[in-house]
ROBA-112987 format. One record per residue: residue in one letter; x, y, z of N, C-alpha, C in turn. Coordinates in nm, 4 decimals. Example, Ala and Ser with C-alpha at 12.3 -4.5 7.8 and 13.67 -1.06 7.14 Angstrom:
<rec r="A" n_c1="1.3190" n_c2="-0.5690" n_c3="0.7800" ca_c1="1.2300" ca_c2="-0.4500" ca_c3="0.7800" c_c1="1.3200" c_c2="-0.3300" c_c3="0.7800"/>
<rec r="S" n_c1="1.2850" n_c2="-0.2250" n_c3="0.7080" ca_c1="1.3670" ca_c2="-0.1060" ca_c3="0.7140" c_c1="1.2900" c_c2="0.0030" c_c3="0.7870"/>
// end
This chain:
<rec r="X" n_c1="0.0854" n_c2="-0.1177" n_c3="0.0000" ca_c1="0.0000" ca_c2="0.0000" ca_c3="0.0000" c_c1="0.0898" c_c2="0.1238" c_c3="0.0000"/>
<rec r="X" n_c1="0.0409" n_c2="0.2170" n_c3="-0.0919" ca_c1="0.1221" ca_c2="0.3203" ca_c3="-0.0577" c_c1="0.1355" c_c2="0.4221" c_c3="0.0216"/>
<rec r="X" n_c1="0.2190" n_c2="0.5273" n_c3="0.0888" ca_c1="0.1471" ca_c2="0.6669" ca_c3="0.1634" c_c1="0.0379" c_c2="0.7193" c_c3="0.1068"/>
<rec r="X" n_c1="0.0170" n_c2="0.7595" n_c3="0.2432" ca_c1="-0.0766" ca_c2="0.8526" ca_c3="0.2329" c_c1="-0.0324" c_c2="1.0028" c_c3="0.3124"/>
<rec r="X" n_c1="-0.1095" n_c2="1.1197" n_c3="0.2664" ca_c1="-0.0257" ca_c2="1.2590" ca_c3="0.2961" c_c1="-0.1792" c_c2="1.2984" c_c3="0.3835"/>
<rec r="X" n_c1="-0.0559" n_c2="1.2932" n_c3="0.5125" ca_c1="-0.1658" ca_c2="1.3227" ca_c3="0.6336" c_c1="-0.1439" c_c2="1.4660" c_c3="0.6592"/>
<rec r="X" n_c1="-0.0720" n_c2="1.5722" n_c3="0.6375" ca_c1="-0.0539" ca_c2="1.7014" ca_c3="0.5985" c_c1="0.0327" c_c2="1.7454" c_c3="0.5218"/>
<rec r="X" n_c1="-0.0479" n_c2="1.8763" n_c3="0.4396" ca_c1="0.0721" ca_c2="1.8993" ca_c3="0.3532" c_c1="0.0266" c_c2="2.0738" c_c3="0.3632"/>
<rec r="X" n_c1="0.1436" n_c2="2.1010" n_c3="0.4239" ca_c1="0.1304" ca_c2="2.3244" ca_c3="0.4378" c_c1="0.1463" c_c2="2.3632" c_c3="0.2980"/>
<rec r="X" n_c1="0.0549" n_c2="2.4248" n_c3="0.2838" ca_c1="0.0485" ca_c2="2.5397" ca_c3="0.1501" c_c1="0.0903" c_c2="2.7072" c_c3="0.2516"/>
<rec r="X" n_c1="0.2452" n_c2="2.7223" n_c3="0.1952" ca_c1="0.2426" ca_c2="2.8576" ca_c3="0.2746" c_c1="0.2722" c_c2="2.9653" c_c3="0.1696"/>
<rec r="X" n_c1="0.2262" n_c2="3.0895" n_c3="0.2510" ca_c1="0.2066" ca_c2="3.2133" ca_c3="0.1863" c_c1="0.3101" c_c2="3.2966" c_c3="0.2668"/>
<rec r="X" n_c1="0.2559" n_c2="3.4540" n_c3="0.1773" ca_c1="0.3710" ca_c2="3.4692" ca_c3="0.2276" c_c1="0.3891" c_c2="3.5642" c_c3="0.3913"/>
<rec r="X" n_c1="0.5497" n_c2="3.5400" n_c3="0.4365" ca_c1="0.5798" ca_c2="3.5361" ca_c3="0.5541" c_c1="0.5741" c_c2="3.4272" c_c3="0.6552"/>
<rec r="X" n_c1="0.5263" n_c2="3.2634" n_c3="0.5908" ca_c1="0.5332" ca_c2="3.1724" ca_c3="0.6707" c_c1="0.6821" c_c2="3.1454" c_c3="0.6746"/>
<rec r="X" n_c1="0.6860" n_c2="3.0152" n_c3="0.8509" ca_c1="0.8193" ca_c2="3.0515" ca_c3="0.8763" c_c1="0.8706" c_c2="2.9238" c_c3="0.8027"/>
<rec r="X" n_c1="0.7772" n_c2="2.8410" n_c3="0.7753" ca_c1="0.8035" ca_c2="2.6829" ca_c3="0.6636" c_c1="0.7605" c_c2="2.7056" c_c3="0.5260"/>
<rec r="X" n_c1="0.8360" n_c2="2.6858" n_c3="0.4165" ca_c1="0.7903" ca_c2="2.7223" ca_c3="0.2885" c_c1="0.7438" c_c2="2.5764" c_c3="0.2581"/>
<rec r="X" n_c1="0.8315" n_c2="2.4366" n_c3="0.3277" ca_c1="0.7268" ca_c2="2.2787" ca_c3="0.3350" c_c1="0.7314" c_c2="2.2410" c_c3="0.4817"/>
<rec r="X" n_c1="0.5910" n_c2="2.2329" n_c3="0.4896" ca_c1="0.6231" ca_c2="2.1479" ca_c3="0.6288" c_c1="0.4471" c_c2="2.0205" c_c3="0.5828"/>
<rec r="X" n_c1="0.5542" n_c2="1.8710" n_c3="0.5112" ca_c1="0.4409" ca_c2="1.7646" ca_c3="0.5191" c_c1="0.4777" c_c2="1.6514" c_c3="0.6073"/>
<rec r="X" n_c1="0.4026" n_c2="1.5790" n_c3="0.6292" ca_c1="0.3439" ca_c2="1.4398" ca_c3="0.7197" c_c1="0.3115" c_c2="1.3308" c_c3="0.6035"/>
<rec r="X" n_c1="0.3653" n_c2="1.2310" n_c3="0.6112" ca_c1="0.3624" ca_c2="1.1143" ca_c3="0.4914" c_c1="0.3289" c_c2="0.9856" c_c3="0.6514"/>
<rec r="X" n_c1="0.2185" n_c2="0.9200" n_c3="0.5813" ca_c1="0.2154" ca_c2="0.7788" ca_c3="0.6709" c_c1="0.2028" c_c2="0.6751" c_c3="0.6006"/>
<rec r="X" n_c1="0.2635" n_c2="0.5767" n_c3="0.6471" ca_c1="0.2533" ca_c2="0.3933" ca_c3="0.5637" c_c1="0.1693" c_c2="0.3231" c_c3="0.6610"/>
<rec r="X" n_c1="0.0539" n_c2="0.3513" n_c3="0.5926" ca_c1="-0.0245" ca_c2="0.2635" ca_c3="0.6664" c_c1="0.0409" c_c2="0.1106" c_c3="0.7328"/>
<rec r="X" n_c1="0.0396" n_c2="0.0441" n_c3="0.6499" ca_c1="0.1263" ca_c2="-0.1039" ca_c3="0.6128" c_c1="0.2153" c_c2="-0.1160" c_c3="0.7494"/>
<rec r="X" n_c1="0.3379" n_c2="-0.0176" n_c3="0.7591" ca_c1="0.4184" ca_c2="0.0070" ca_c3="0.8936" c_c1="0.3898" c_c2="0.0731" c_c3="0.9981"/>
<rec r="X" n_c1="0.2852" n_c2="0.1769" n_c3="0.9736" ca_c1="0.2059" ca_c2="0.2649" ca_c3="1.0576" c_c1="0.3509" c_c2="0.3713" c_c3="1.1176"/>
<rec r="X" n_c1="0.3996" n_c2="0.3873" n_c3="0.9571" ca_c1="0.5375" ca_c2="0.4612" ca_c3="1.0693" c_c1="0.5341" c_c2="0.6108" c_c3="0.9677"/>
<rec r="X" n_c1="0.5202" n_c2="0.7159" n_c3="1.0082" ca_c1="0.5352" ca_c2="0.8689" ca_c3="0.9243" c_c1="0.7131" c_c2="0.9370" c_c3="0.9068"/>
<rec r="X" n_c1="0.6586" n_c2="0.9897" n_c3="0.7771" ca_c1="0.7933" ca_c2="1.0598" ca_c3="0.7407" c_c1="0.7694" c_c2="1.2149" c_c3="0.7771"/>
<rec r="X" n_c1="0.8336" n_c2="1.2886" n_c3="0.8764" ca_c1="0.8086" ca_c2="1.4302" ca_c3="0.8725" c_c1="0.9265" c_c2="1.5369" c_c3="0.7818"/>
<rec r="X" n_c1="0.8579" n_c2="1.5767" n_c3="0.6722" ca_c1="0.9616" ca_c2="1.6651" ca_c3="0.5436" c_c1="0.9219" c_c2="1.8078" c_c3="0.5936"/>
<rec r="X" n_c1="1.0229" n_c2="1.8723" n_c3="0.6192" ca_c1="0.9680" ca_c2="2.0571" ca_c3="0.6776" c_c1="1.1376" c_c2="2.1126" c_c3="0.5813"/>
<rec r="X" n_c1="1.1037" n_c2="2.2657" n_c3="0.5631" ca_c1="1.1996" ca_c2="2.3417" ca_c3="0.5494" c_c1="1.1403" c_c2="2.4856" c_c3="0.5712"/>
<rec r="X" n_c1="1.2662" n_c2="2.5531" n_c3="0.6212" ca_c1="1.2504" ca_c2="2.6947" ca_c3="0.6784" c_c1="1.3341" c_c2="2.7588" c_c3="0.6461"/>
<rec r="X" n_c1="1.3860" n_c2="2.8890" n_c3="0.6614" ca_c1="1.4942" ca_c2="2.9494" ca_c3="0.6695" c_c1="1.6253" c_c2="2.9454" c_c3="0.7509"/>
<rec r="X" n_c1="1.5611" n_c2="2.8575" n_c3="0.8662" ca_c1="1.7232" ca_c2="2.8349" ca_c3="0.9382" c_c1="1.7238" c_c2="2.7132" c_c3="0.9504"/>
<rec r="X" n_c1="1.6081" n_c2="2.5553" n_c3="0.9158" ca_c1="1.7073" ca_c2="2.4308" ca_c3="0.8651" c_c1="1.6043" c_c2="2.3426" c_c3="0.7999"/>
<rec r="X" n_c1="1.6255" n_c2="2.2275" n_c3="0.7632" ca_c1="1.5468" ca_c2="2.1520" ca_c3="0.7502" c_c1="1.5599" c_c2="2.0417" c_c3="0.7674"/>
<rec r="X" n_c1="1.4684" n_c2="1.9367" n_c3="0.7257" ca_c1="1.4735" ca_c2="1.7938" ca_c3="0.7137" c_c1="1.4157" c_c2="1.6974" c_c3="0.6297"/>
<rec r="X" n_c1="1.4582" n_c2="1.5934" n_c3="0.5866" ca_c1="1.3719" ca_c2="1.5338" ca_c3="0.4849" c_c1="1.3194" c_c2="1.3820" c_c3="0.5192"/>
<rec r="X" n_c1="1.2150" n_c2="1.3516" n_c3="0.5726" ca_c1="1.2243" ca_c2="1.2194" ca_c3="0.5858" c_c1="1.2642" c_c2="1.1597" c_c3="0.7626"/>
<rec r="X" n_c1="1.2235" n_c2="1.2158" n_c3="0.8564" ca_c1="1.2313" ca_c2="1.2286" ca_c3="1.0065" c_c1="1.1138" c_c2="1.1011" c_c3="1.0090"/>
<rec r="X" n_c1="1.1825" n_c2="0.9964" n_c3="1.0336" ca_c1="1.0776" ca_c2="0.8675" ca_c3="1.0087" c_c1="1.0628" c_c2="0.8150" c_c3="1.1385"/>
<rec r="X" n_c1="0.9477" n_c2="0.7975" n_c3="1.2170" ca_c1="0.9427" ca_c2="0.7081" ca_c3="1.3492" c_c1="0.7548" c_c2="0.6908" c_c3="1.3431"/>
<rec r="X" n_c1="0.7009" n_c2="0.6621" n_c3="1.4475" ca_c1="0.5718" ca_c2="0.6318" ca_c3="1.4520" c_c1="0.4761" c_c2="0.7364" c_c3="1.4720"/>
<rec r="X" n_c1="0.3613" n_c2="0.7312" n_c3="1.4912" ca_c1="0.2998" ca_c2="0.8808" ca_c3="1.4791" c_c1="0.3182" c_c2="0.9282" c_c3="1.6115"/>
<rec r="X" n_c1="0.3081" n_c2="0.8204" n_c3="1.7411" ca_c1="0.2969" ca_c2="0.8740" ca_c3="1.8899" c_c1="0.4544" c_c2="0.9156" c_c3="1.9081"/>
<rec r="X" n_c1="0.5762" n_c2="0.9002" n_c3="1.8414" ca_c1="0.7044" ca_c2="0.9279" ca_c3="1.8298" c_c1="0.7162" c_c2="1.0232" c_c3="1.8010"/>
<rec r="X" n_c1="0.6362" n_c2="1.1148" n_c3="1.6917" ca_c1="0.6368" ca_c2="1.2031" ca_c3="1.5907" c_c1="0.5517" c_c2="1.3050" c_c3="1.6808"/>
<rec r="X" n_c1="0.4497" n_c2="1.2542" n_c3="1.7520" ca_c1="0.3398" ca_c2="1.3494" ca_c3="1.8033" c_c1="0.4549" c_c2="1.4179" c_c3="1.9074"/>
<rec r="X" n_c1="0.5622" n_c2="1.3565" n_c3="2.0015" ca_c1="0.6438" ca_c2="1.3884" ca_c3="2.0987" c_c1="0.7434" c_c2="1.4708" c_c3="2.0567"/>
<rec r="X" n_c1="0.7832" n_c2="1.4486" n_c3="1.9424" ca_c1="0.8657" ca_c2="1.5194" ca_c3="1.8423" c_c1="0.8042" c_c2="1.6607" c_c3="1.8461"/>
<rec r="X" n_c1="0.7454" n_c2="1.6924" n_c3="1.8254" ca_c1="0.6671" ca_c2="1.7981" ca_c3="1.7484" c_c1="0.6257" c_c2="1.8921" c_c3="1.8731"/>
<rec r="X" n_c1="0.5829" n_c2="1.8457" n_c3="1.9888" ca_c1="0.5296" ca_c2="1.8923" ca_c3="2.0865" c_c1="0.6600" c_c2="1.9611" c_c3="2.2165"/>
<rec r="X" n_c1="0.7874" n_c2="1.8458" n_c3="2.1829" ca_c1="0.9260" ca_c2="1.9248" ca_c3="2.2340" c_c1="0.9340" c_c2="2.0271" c_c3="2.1509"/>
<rec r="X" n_c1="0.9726" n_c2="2.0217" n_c3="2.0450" ca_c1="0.9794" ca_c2="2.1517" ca_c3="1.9514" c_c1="0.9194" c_c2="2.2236" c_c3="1.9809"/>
<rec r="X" n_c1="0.7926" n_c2="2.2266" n_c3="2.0002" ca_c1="0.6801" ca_c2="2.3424" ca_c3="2.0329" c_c1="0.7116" c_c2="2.4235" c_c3="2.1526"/>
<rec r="X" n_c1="0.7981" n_c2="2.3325" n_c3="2.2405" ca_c1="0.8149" ca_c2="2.4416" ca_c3="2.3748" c_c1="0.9255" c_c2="2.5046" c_c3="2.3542"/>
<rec r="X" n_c1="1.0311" n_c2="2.5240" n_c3="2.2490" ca_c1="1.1023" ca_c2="2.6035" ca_c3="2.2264" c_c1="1.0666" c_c2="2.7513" c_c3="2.1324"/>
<rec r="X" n_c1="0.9181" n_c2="2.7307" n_c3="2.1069" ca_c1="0.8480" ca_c2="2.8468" ca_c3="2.0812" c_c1="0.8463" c_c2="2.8775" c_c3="1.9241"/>
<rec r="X" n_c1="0.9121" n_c2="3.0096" n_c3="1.8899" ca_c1="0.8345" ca_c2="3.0056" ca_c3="1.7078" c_c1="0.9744" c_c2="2.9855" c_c3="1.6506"/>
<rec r="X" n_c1="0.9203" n_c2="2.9345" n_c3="1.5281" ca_c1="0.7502" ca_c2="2.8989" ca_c3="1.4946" c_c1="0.7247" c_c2="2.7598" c_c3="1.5326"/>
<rec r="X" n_c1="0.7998" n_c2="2.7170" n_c3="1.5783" ca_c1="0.7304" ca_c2="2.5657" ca_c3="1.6499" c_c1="0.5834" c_c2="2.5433" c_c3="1.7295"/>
<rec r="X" n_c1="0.6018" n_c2="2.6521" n_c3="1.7983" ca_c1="0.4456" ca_c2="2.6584" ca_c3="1.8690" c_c1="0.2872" c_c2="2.6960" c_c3="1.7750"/>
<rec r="X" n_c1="0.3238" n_c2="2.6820" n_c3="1.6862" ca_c1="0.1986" ca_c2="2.7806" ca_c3="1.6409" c_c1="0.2038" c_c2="2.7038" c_c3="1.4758"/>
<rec r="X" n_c1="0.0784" n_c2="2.7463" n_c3="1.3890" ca_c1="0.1241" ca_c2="2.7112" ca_c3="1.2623" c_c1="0.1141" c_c2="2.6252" c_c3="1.1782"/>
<rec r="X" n_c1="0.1885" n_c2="2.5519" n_c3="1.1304" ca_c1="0.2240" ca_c2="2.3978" ca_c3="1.0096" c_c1="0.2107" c_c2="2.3160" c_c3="1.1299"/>
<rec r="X" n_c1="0.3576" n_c2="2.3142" n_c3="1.1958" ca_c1="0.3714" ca_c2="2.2120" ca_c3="1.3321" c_c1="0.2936" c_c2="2.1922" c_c3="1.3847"/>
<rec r="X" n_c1="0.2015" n_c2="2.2563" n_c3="1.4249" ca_c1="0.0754" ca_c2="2.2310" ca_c3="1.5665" c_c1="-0.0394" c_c2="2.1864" c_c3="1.4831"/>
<rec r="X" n_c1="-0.0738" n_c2="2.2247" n_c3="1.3534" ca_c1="-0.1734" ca_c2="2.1275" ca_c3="1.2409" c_c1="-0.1477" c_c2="1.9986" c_c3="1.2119"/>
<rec r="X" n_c1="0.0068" n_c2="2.0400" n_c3="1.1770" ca_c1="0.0708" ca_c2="1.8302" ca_c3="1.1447" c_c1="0.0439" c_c2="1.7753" c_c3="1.2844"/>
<rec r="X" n_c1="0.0846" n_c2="1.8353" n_c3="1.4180" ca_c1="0.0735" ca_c2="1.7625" ca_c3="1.5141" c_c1="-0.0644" c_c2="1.6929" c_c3="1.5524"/>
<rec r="X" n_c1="-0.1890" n_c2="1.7639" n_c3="1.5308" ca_c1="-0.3529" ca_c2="1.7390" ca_c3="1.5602" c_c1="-0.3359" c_c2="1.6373" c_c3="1.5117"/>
<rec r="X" n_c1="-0.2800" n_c2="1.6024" n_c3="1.3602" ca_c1="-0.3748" ca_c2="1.5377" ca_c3="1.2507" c_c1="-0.3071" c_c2="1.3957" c_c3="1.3023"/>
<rec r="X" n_c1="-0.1669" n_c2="1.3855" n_c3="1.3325" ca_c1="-0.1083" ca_c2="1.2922" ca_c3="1.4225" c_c1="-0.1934" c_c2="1.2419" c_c3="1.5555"/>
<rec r="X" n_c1="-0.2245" n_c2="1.3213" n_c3="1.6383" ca_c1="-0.2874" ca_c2="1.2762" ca_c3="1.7336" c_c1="-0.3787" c_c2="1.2261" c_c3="1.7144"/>
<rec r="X" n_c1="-0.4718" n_c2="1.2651" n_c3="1.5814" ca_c1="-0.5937" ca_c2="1.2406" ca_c3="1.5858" c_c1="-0.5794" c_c2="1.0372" c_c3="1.5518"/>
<rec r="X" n_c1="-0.5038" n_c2="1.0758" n_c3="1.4452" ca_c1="-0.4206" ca_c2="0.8886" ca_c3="1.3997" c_c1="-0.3681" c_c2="0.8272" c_c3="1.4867"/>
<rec r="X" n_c1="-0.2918" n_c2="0.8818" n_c3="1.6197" ca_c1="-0.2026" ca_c2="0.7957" ca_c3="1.6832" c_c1="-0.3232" c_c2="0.7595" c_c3="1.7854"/>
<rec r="X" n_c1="-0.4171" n_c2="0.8468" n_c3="1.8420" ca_c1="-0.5097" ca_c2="0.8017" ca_c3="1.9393" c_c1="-0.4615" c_c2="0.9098" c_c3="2.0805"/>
<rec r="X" n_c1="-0.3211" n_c2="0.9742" n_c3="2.0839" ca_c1="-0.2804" ca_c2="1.0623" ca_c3="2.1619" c_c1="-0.3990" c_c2="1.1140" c_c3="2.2462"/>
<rec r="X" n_c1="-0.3967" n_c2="1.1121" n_c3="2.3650" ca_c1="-0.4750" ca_c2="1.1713" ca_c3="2.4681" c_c1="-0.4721" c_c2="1.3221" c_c3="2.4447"/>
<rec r="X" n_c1="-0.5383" n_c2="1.3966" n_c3="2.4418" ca_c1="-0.4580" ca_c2="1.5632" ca_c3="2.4260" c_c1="-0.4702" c_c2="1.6266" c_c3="2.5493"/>
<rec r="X" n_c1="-0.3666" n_c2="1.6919" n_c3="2.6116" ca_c1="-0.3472" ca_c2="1.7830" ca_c3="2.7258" c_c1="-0.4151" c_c2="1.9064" c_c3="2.7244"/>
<rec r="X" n_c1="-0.4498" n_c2="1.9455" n_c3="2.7894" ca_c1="-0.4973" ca_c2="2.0833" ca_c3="2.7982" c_c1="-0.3687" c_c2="2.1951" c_c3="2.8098"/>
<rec r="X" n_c1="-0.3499" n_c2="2.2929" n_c3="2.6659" ca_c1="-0.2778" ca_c2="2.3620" ca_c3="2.6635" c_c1="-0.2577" c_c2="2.4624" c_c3="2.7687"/>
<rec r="X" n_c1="-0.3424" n_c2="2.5165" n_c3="2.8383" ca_c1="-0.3222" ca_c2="2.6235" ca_c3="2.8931" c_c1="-0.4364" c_c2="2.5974" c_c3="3.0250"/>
<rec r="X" n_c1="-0.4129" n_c2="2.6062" n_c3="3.1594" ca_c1="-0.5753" ca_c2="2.5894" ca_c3="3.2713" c_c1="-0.6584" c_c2="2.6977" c_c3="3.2689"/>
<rec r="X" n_c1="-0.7474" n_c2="2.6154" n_c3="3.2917" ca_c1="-0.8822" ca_c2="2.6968" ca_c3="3.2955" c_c1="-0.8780" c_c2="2.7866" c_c3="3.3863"/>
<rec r="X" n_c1="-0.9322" n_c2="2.9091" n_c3="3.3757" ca_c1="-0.9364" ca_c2="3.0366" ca_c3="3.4559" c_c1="-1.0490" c_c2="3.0140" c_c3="3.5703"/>
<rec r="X" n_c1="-1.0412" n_c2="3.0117" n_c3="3.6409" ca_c1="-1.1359" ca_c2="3.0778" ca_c3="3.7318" c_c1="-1.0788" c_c2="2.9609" c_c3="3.8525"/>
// end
């Protein structure tokens, strides 16, 4: 079976990723994460989606554009596939 493209960023302009996609094999259940930016990239960051969801979510606490964006869309669409519990970003007020 072949991938399937579980996100793919269409960016405009001033985004901080000109690619940031998510490739999964069903078959292995294992994703490729392909991103590029202005200060690096990667092609092919291959592990499982709950691997990938952890991936993505360290990154995020080092702030932008990790926190916000491509990353935090690829990350949902991961969770939503891996089964990931989701945390509550921020506590409730009161």
């Amino acid at each position: 079976m072949a991938h399937q493209v579980l996100y793919d960023h269409i960016p405009s302009p001033g985004d901080a990723f000109s690619t940031f996609r998510v490739l999964w094999e069903p078959y292995t259940n294992r994703v490729a994460l392909r991103f590029h930016s202005t200060t690096e990239s990667a092609n092919g960051l291959v592990g499982s989606p709950e691997e990938t969801v952890t991936y993505l979510d360290k990154r995020a606490q080092s702030g932008y554009p990790w926190d916000r964006g491509a990353p935090r869309k690829a990350r949902d669409q991961l969770a939503k596939l891996s089964g990931v519990v989701e945390e509550e970003r921020e506590a409730p007020a009161g």
